[in-house]
N, CA, C, O and CB atoms as a CASP TS submission, in Angstrom:
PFRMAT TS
TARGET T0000
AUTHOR 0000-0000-0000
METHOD Language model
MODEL 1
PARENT N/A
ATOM      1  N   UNK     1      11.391   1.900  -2.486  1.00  0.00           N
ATOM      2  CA  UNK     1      11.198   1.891  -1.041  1.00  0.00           C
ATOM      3  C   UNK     1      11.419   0.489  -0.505  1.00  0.00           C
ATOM      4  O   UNK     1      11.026  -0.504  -1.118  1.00  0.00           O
ATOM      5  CB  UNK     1       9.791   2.398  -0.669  1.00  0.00           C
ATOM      6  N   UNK     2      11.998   0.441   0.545  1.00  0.00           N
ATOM      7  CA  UNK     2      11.730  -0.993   1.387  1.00  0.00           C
ATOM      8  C   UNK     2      11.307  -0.768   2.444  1.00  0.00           C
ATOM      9  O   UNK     2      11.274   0.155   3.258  1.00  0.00           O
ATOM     10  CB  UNK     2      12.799  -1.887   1.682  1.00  0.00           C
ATOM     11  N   UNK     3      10.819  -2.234   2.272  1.00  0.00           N
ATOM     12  CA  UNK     3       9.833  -2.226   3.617  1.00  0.00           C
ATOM     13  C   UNK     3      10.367  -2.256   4.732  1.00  0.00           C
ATOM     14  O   UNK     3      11.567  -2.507   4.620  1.00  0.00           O
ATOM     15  CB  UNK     3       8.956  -3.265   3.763  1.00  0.00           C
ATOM     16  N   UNK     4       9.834  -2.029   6.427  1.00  0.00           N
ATOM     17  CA  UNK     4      10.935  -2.360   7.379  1.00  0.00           C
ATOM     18  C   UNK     4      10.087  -3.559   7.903  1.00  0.00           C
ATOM     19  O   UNK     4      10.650  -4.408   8.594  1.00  0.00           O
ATOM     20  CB  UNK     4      11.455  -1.095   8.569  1.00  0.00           C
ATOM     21  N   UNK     5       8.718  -3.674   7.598  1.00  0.00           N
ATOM     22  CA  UNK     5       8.334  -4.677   8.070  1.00  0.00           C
ATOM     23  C   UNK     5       8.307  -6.182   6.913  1.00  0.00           C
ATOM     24  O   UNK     5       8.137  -7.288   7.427  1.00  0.00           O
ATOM     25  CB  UNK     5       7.039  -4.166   8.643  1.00  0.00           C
ATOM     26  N   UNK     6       8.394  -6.125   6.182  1.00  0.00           N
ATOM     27  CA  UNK     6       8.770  -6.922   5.426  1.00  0.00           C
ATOM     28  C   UNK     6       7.437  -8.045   5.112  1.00  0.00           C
ATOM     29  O   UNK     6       7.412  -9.274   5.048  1.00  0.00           O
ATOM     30  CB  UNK     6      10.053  -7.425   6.034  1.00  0.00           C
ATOM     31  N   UNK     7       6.698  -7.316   5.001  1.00  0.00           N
ATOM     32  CA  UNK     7       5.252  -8.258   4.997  1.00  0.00           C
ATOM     33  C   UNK     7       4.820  -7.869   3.349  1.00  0.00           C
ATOM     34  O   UNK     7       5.454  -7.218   2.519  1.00  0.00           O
ATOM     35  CB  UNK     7       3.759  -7.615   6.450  1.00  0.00           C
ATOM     36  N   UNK     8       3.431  -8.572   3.240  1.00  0.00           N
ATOM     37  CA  UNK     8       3.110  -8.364   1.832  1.00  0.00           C
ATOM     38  C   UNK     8       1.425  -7.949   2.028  1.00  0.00           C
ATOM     39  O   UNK     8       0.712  -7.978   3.031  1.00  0.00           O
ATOM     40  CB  UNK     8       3.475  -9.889   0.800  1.00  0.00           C
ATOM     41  N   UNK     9       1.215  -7.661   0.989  1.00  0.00           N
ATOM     42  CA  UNK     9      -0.455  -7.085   0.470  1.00  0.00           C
ATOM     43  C   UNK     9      -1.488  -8.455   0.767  1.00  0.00           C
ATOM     44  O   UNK     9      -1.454  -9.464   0.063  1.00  0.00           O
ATOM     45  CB  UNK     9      -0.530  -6.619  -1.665  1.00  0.00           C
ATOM     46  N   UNK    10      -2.371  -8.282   1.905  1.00  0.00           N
ATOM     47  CA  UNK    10      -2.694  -9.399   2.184  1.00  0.00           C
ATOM     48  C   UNK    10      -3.886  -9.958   1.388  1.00  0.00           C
ATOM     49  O   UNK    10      -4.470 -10.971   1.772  1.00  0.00           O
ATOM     50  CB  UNK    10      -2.842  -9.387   3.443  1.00  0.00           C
ATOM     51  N   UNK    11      -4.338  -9.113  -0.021  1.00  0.00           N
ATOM     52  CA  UNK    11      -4.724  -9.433  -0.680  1.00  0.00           C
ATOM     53  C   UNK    11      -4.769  -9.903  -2.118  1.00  0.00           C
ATOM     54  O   UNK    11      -5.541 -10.544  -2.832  1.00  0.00           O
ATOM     55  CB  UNK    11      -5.007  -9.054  -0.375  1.00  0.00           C
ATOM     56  N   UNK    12      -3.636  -9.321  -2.221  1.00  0.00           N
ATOM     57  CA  UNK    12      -2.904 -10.226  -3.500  1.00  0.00           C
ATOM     58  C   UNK    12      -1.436 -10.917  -3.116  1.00  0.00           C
ATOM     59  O   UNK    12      -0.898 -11.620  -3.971  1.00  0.00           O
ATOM     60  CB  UNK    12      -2.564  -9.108  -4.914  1.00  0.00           C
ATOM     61  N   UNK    13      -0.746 -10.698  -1.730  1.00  0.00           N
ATOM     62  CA  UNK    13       0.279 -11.509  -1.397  1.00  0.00           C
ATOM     63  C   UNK    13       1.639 -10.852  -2.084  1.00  0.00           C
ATOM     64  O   UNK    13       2.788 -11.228  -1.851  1.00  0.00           O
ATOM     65  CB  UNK    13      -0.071 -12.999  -1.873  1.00  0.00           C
ATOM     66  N   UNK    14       1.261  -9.819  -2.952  1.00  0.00           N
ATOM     67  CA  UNK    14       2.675  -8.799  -3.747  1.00  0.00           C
ATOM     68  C   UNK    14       3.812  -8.069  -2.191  1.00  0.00           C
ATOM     69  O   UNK    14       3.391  -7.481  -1.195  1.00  0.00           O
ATOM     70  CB  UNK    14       1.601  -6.806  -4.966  1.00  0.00           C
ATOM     71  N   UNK    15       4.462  -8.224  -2.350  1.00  0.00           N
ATOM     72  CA  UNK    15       5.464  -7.413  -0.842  1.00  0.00           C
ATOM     73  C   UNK    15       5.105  -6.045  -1.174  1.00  0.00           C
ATOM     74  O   UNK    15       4.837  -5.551  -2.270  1.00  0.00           O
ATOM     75  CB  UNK    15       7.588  -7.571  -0.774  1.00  0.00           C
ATOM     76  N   UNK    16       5.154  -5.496   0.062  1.00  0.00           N
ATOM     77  CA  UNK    16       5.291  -3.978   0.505  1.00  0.00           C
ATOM     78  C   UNK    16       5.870  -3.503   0.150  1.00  0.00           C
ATOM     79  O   UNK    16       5.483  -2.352  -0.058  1.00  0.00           O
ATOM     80  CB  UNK    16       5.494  -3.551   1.422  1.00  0.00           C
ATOM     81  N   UNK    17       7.301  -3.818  -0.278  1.00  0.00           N
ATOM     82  CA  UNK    17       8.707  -3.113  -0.493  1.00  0.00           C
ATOM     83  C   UNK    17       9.161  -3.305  -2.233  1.00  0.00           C
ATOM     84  O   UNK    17      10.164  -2.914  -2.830  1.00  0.00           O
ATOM     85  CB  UNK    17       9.999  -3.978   0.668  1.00  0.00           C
ATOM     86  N   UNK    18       7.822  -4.161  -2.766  1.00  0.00           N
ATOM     87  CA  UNK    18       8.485  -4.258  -4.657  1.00  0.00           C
ATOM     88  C   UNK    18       7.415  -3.355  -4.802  1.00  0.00           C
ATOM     89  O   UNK    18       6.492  -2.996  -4.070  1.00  0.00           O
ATOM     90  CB  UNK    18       8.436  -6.036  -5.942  1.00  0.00           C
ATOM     91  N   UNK    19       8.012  -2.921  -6.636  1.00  0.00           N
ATOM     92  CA  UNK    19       7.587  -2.750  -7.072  1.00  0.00           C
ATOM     93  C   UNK    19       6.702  -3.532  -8.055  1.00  0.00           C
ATOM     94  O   UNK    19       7.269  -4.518  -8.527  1.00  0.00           O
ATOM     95  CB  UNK    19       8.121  -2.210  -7.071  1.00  0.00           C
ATOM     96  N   UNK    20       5.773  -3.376  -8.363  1.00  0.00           N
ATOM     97  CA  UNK    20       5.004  -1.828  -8.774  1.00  0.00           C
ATOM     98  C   UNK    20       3.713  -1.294  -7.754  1.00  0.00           C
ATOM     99  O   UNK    20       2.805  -2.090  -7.518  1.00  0.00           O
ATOM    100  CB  UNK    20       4.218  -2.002 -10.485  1.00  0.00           C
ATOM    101  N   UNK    21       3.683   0.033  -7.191  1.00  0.00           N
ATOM    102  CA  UNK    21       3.343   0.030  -6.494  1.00  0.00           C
ATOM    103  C   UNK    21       3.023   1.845  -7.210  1.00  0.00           C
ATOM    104  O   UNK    21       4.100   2.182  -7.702  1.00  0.00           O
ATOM    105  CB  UNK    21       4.058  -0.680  -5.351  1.00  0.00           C
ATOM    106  N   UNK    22       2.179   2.778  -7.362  1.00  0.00           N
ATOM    107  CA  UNK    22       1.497   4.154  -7.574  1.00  0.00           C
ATOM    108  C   UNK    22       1.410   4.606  -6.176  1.00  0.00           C
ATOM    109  O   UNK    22       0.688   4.294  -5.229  1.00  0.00           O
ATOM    110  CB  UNK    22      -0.020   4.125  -8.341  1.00  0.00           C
ATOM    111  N   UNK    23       2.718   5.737  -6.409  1.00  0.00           N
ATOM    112  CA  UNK    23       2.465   7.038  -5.406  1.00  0.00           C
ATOM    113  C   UNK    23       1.891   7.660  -5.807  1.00  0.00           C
ATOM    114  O   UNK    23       2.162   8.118  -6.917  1.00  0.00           O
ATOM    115  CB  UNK    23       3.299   7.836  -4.964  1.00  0.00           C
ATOM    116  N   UNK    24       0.391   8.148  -4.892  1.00  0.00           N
ATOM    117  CA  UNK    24      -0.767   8.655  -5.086  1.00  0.00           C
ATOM    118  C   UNK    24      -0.690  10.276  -4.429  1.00  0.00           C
ATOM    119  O   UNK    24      -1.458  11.196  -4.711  1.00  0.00           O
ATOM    120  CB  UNK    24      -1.844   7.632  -4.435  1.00  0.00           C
ATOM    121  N   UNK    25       0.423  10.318  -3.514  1.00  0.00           N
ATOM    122  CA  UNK    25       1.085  11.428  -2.681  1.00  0.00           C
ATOM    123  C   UNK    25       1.350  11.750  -1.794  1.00  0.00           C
ATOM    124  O   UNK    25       0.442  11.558  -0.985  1.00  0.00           O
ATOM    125  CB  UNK    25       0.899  12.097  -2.641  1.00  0.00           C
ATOM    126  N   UNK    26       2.637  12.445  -1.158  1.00  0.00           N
ATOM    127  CA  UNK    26       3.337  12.649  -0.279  1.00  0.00           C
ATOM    128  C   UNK    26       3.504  13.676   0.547  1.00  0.00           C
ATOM    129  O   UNK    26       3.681  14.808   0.097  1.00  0.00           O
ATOM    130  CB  UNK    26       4.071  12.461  -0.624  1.00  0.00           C
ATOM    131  N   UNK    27       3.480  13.495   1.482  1.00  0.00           N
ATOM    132  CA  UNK    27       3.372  14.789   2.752  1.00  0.00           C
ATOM    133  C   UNK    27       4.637  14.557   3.499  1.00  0.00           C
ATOM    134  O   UNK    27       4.899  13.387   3.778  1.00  0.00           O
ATOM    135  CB  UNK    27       1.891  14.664   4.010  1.00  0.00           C
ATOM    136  N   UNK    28       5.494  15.528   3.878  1.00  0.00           N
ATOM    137  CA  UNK    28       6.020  16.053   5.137  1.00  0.00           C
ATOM    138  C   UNK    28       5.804  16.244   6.141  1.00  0.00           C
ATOM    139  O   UNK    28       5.426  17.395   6.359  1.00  0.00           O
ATOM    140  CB  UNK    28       6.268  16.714   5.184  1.00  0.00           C
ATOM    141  N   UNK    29       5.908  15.155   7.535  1.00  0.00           N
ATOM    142  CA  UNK    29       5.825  15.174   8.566  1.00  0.00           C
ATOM    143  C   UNK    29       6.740  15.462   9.778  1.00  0.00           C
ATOM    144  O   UNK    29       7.907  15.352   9.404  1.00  0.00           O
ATOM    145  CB  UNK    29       5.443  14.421   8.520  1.00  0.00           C
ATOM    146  N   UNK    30       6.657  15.798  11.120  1.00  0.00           N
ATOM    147  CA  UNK    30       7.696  16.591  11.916  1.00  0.00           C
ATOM    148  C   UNK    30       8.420  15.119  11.709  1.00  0.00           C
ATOM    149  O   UNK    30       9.544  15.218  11.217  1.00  0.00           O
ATOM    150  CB  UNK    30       7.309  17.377  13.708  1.00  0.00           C
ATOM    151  N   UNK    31       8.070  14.043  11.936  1.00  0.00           N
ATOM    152  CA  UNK    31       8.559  12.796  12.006  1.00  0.00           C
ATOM    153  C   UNK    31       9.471  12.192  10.187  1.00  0.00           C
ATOM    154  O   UNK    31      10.492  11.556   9.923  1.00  0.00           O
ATOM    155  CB  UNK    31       6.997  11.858  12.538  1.00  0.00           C
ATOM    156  N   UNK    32       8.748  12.627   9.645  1.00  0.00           N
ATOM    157  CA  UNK    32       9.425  12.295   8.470  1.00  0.00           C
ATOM    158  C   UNK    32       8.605  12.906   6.918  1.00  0.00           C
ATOM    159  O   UNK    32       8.444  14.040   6.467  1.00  0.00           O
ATOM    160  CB  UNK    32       9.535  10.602   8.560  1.00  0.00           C
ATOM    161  N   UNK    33       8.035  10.882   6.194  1.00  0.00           N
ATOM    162  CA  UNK    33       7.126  11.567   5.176  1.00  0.00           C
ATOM    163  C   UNK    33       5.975  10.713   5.645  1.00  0.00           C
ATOM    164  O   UNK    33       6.031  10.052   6.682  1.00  0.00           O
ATOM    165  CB  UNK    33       7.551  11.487   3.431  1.00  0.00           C
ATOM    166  N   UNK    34       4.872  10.753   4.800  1.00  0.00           N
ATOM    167  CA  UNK    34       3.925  10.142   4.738  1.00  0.00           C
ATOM    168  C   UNK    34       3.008   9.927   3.152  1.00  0.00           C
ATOM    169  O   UNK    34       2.426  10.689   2.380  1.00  0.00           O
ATOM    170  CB  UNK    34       3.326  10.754   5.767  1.00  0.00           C
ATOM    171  N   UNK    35       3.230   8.714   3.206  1.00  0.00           N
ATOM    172  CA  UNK    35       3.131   8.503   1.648  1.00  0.00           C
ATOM    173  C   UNK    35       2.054   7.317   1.386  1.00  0.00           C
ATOM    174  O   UNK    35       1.919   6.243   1.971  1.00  0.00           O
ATOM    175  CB  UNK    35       4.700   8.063   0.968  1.00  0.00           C
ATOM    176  N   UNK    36       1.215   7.980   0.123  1.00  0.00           N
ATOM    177  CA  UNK    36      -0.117   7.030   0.298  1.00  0.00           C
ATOM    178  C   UNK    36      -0.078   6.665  -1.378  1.00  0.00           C
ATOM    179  O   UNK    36      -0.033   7.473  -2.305  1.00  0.00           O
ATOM    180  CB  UNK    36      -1.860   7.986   1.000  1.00  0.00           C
ATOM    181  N   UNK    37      -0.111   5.171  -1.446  1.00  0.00           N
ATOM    182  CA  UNK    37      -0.056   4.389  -2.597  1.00  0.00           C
ATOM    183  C   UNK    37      -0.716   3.332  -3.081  1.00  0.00           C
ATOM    184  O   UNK    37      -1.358   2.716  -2.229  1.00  0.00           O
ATOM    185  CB  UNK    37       0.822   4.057  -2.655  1.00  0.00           C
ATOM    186  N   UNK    38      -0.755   3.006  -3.958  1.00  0.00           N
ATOM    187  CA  UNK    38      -1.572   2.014  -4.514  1.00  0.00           C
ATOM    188  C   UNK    38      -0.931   0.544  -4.873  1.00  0.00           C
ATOM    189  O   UNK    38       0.046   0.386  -5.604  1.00  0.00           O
ATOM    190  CB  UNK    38      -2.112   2.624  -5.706  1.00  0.00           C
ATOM    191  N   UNK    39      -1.622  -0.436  -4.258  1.00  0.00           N
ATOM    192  CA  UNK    39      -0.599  -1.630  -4.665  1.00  0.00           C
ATOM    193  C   UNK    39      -1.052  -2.227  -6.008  1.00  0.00           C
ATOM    194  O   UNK    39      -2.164  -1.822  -6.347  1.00  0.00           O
ATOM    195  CB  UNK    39      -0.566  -2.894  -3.500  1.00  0.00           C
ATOM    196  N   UNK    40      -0.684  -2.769  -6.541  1.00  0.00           N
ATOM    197  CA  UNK    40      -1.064  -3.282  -7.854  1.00  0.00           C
ATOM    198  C   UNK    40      -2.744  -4.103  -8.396  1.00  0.00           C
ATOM    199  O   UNK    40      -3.419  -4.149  -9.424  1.00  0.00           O
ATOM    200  CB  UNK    40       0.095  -4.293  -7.986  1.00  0.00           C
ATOM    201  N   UNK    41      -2.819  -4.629  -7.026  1.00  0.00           N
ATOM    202  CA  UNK    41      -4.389  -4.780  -7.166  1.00  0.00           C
ATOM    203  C   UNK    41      -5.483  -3.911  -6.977  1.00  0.00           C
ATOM    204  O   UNK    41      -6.651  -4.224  -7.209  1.00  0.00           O
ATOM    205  CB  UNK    41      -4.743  -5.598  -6.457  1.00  0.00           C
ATOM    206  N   UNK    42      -5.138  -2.928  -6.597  1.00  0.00           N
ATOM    207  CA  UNK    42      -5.796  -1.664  -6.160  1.00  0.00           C
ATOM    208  C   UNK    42      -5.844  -0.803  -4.914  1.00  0.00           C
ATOM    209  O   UNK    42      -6.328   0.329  -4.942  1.00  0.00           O
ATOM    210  CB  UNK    42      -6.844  -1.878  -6.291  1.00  0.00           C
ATOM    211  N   UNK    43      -5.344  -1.343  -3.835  1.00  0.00           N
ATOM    212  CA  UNK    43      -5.690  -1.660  -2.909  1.00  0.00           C
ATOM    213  C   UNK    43      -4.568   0.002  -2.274  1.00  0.00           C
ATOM    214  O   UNK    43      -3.397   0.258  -2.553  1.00  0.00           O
ATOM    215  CB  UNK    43      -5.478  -3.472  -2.598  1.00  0.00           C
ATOM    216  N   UNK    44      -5.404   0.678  -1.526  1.00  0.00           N
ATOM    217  CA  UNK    44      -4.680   2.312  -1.164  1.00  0.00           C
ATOM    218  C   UNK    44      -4.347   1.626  -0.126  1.00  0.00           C
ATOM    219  O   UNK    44      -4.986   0.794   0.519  1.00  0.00           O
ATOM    220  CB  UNK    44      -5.581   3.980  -0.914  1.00  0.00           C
ATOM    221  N   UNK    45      -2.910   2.185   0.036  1.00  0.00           N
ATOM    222  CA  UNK    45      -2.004   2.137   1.173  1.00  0.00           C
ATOM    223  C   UNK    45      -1.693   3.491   1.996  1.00  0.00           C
ATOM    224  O   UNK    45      -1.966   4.530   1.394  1.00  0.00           O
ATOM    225  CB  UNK    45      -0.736   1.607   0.651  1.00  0.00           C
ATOM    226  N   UNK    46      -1.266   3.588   3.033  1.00  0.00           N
ATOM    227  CA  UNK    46      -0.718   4.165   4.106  1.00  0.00           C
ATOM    228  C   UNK    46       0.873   3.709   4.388  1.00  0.00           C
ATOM    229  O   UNK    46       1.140   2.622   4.902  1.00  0.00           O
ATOM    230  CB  UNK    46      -1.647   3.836   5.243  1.00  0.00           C
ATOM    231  N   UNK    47       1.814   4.606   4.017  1.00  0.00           N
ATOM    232  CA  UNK    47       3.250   3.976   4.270  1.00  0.00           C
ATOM    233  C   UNK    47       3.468   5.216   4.878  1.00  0.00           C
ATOM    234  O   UNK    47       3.098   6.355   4.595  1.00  0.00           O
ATOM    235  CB  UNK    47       4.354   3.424   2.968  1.00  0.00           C
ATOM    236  N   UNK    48       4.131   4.756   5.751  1.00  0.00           N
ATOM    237  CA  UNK    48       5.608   6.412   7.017  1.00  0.00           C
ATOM    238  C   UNK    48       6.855   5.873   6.564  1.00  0.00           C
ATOM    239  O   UNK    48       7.023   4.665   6.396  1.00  0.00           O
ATOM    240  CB  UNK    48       5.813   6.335   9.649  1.00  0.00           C
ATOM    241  N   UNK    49       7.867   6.874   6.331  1.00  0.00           N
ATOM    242  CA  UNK    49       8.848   6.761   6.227  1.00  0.00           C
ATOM    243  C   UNK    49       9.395   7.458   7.089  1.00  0.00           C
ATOM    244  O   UNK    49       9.101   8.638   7.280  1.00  0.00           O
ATOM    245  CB  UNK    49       9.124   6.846   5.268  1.00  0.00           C
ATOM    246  N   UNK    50      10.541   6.620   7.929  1.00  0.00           N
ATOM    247  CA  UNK    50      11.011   7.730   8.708  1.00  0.00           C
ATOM    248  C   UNK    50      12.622   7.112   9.072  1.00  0.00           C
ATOM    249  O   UNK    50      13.060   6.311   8.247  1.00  0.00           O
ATOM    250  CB  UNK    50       9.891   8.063  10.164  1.00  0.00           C
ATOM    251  N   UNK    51      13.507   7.450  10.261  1.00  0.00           N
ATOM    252  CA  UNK    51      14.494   6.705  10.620  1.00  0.00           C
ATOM    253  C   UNK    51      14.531   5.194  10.437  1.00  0.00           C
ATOM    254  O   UNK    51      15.363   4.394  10.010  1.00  0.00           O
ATOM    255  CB  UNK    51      14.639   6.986  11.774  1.00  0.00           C
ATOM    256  N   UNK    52      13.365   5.129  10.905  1.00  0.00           N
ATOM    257  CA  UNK    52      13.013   3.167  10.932  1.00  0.00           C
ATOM    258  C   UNK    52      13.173   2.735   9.319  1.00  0.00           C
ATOM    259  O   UNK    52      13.515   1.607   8.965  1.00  0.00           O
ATOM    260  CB  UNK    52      10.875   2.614  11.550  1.00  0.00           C
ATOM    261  N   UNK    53      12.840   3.915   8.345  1.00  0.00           N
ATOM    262  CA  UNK    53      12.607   2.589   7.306  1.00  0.00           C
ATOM    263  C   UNK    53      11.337   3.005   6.846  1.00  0.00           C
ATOM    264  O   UNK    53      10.785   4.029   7.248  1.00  0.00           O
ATOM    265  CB  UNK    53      12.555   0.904   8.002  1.00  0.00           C
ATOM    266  N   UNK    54      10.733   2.015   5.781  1.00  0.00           N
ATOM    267  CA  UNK    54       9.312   2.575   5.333  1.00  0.00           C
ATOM    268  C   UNK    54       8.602   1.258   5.575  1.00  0.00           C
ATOM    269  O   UNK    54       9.085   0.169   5.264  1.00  0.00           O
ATOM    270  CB  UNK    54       9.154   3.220   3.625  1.00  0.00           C
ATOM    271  N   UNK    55       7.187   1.464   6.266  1.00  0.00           N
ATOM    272  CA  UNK    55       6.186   0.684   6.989  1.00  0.00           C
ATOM    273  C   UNK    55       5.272   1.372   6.573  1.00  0.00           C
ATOM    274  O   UNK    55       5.184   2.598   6.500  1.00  0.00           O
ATOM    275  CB  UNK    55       6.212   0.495   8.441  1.00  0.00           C
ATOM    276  N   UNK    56       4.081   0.025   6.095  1.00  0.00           N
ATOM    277  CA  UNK    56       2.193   0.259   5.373  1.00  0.00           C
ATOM    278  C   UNK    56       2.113   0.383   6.936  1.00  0.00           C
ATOM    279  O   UNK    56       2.647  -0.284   7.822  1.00  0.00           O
ATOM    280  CB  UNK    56       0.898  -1.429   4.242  1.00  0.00           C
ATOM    281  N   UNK    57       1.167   1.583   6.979  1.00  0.00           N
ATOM    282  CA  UNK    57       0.551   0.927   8.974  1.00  0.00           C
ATOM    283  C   UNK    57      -0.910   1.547   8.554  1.00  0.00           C
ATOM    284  O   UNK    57      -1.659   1.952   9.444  1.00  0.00           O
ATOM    285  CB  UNK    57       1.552   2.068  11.115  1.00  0.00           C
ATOM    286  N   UNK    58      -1.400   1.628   6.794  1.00  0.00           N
ATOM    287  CA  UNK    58      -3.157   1.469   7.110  1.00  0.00           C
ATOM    288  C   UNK    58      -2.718   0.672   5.435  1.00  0.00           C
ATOM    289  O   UNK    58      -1.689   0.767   4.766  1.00  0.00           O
ATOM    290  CB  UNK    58      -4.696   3.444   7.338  1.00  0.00           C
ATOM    291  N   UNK    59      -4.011  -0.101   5.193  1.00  0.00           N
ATOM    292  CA  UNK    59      -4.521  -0.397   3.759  1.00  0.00           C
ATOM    293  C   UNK    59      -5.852  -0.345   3.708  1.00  0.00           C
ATOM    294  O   UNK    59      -6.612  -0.495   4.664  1.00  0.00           O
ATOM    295  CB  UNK    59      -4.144  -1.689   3.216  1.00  0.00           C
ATOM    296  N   UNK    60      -6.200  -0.089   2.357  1.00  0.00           N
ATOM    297  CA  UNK    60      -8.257  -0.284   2.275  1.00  0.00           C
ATOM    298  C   UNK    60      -7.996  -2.114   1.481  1.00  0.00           C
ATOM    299  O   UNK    60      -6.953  -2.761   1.385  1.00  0.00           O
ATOM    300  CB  UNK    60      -9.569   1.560   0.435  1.00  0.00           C
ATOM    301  N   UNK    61      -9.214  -2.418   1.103  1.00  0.00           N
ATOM    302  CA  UNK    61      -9.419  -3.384   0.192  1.00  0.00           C
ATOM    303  C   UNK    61      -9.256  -2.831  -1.477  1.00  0.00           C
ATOM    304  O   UNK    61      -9.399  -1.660  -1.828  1.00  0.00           O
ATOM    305  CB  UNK    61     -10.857  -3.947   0.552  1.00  0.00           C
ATOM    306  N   UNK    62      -8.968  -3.835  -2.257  1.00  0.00           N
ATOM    307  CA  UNK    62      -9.166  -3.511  -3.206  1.00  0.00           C
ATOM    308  C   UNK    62     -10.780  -2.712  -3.991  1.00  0.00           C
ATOM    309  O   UNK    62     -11.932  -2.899  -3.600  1.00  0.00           O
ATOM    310  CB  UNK    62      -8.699  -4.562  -3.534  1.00  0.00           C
ATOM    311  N   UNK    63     -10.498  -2.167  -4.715  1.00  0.00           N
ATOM    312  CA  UNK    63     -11.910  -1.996  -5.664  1.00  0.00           C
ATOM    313  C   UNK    63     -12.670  -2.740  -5.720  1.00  0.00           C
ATOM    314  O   UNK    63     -12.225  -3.828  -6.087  1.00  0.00           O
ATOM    315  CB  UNK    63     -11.883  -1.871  -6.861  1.00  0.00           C
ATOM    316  N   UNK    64     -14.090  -2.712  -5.452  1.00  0.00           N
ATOM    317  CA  UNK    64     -14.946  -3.793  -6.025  1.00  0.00           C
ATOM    318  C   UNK    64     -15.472  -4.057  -7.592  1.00  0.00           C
ATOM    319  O   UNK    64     -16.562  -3.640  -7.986  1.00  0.00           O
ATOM    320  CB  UNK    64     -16.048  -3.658  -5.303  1.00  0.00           C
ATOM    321  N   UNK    65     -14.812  -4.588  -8.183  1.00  0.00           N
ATOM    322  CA  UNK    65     -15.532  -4.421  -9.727  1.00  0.00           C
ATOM    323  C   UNK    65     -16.692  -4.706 -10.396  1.00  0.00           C
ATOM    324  O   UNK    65     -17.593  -5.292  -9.795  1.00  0.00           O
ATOM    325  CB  UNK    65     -14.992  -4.934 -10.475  1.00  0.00           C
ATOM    326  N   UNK    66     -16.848  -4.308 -11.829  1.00  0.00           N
ATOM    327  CA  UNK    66     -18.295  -5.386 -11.956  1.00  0.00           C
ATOM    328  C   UNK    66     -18.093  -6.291 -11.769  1.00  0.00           C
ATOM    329  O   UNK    66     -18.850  -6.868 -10.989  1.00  0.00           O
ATOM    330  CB  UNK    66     -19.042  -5.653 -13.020  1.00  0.00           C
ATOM    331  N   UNK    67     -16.745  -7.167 -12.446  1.00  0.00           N
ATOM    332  CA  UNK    67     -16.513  -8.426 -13.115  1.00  0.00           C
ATOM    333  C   UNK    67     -16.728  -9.247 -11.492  1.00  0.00           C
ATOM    334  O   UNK    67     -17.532 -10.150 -11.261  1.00  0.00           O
ATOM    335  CB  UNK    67     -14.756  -8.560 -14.103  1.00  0.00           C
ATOM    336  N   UNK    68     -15.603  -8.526 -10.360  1.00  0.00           N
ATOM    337  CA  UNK    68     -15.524  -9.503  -9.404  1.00  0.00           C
ATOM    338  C   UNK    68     -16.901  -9.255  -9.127  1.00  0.00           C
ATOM    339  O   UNK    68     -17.380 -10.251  -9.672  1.00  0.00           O
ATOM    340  CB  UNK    68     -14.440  -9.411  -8.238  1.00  0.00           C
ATOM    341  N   UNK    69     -17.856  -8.643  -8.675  1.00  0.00           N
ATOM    342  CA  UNK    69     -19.198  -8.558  -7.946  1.00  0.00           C
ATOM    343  C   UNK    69     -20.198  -9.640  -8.974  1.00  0.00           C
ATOM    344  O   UNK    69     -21.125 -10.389  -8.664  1.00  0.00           O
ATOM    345  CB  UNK    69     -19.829  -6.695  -7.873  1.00  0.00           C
ATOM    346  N   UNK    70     -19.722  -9.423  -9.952  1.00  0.00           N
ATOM    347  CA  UNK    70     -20.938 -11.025 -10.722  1.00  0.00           C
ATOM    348  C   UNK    70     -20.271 -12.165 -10.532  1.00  0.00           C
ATOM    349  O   UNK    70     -20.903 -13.221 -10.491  1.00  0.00           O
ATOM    350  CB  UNK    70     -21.302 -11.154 -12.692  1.00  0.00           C
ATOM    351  N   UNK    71     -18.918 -12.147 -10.389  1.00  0.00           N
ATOM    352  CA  UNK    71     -18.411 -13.811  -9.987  1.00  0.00           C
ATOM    353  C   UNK    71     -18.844 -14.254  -8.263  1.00  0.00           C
ATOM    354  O   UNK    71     -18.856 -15.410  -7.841  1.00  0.00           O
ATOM    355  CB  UNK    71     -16.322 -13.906 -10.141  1.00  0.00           C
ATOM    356  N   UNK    72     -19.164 -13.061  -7.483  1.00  0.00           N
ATOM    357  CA  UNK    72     -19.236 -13.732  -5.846  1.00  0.00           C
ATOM    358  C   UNK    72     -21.127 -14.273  -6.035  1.00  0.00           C
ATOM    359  O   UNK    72     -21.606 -15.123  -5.285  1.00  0.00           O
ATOM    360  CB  UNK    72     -18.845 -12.010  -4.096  1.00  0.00           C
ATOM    361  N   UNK    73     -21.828 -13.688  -6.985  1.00  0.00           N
ATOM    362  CA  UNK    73     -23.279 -14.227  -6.587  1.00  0.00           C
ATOM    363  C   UNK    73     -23.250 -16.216  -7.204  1.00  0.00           C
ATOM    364  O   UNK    73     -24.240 -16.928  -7.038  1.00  0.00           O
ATOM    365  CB  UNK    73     -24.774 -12.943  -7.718  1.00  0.00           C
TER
END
């Protein structure tokens, strides 16, 4: 996929449009698809694909882990 916005994962800084990136699954919309994935740090995405191109227009945060939750105290 490429991106049309050409931005990156603002939490690990990986682009929108490389790989590696887990399609988690895809829907058919009147508009196109709608495709929800995982970026390499964890982090679930929201991508549309449509005429334009493919654009994230939601993300969550990554997972909280043990490891990271004992390094923030």
């Amino acid at each position: 996929m490429t991106s049309a916005t050409a931005t990156v994962c603002p939490h690990c800084g990986w682009p929108d449009g490389a790989e590696p990136f887990q399609v988690v699954s895809r829907h058919s919309t009147a508009e196109g698809r709608t495709v929800w994935t995982r970026c390499g740090c964890g982090s679930l995405q929201v991508r549309v694909v449509d005429e334009s191109g493919t654009r994230v227009v939601s993300r969550s945060r990554p997972p909280v882990t043990a490891q990271s939750s004992c390094a923030s105290r």
